[in-house]
N, C-alpha and C positions, 0 to 999 in steps of 0.2 A: 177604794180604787182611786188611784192618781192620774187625771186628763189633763194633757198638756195640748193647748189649740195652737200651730203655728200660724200670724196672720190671723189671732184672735180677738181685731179690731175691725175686720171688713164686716161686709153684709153677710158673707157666707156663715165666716165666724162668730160675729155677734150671736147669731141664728140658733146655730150648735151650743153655744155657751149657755143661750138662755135656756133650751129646750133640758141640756143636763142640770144647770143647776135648781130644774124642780125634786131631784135625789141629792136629798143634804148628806147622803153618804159618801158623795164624790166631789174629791179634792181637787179643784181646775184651776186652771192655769193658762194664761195667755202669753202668747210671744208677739211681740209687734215692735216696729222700730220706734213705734209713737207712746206706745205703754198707755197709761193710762188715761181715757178720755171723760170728758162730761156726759159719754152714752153709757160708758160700762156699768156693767152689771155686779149691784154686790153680791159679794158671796166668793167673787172668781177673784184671783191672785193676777196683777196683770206685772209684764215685766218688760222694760223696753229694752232692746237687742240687736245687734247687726248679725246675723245669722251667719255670714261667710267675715266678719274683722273681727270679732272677739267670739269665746269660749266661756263665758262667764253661764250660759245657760246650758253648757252639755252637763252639767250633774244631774240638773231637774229632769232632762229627756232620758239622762240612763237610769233614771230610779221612777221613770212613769210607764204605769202598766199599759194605756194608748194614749200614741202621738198622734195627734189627725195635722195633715198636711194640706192646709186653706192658703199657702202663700202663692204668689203670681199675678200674671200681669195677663190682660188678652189684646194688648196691643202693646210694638214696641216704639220703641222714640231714641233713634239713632243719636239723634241731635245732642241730647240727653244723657246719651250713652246708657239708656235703659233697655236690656236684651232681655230675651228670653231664657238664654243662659245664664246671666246674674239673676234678673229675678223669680227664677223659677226653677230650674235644672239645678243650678250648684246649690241655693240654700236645701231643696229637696234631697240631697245626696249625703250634704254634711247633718242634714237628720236621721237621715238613713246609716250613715257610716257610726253616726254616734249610738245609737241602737243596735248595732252587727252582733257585738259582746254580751248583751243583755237579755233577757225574755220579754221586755217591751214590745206591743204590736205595733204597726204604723199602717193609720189610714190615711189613703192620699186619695185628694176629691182629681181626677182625673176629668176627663169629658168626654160625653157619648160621638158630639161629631162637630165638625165644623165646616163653616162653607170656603170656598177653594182659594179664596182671599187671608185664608185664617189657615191655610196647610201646615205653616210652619208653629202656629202656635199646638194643633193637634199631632204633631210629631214630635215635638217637645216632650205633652204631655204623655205619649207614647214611649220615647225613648226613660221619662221618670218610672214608670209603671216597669218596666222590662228591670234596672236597676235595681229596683227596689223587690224585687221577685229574686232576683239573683243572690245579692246580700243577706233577706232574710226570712226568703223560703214559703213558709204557708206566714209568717208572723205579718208577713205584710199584704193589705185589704186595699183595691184600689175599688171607687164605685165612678159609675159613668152618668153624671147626671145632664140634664142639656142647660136651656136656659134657665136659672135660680131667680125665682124674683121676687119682689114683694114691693110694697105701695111703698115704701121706704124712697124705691127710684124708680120714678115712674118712667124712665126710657125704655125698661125691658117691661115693665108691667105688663102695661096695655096691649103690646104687642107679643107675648107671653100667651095672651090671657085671652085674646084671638086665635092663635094659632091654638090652644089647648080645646077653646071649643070647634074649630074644625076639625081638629082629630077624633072628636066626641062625635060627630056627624058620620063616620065611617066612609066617607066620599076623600078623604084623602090623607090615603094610609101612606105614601112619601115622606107626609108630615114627624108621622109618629119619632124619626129617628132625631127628632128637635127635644124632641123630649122637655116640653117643658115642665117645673115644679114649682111650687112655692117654697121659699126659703125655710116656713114650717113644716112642710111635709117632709123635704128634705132633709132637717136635722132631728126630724122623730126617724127617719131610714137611721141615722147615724146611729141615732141612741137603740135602734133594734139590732144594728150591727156587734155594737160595742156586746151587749147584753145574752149574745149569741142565738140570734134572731134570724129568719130568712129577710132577704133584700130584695127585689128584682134589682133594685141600682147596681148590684155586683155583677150584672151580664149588660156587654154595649148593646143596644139593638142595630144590627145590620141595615 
């Protein structure tokens, strides 16, 4: 089986890459505009890319059985001229349109909620999941996880890793739809998904 991770140099990605490549039977592959770094993981094919300037990696996405879609941003930088539409909406779409033709799945990590500061990054991620359903039907898997974190960056950790044991307390069930995980729990959901496994990740919680 051929895994292609888009954004297969973040924390999220890295996560997924290493959790698959314990099955030497699957062929991975990363998409990053940085390619290959001093963290990657042997075994994985890394390839650097501008996902919306060049075309040089649609052959690997229509000949891979799942694309998981790790790219984006959760804040923008106008200044910058970093959107949420370039770095998240459009590269999401041109993996999706490249996929439309083919039997390749696409998994897009989407997210369970976000606070009213952050509306526009969760409408984003909304309007990607709708797209991505339209194009390519049951072939495309989005899961809703909340905060992803791991001791890697300790800004979400800590506070992760708090709010997970409040919600173990049952006194504050509001909480739950933060949903936090750890970035290994999370990329075993991925690998039970790929494997045709149940999730809860695949239902947001209200």
């Amino acid at each position: 089986m051929k895994i292609t991770v888009a954004g297969g140099t973040g924390l999220v990605g890295q996560s997924i890459l290493a959790e698959l490549n314990h099955h030497p039977e699957y062929e991975l592959h990363s998409l990053s505009q940085t390619g290959r770094r001093p963290t990657s993981i042997p075994g994985v094919t890394y390839h650097a890319v501008n996902l919306l300037a060049d075309t040089s990696w649609q052959q690997l996405v229509k000949t891979s059985d799942w694309v998981i879609d790790c790219v984006g941003i959760l804040f923008e930088n106008h200044r910058k001229q970093i959107t949420y539409q370039t770095s998240s909406v459009l590269p999401a779409k041109r993996l999706i349109d490249t996929l439309a033709n083919t039997s390749g799945n696409f998994l897009y990590i989407s997210a369970n909620y976000a606070p009213f500061f952050l509306k526009d990054y969760l409408a984003t991620k909304k309007e990607v999941e709708l797209y991505a359903y339209s194009r390519l039907g049951q072939r495309a898997v989005c899961v809703f996880p909340g905060i992803v974190y791991s001791k890697k960056r300790l800004s979400n950790y800590y506070p992760a890793r708090i709010i997970a044991n409040l919600i173990r307390t049952r006194r504050f069930n509001w909480l739950t739809k933060i949903r936090p995980i750890s970035s290994q729990a999370f990329a075993h959901e991925i690998l039970n998904i790929i494997t045709g496994s149940p999730s809860p990740l695949r239902k947001r919680i209200p």
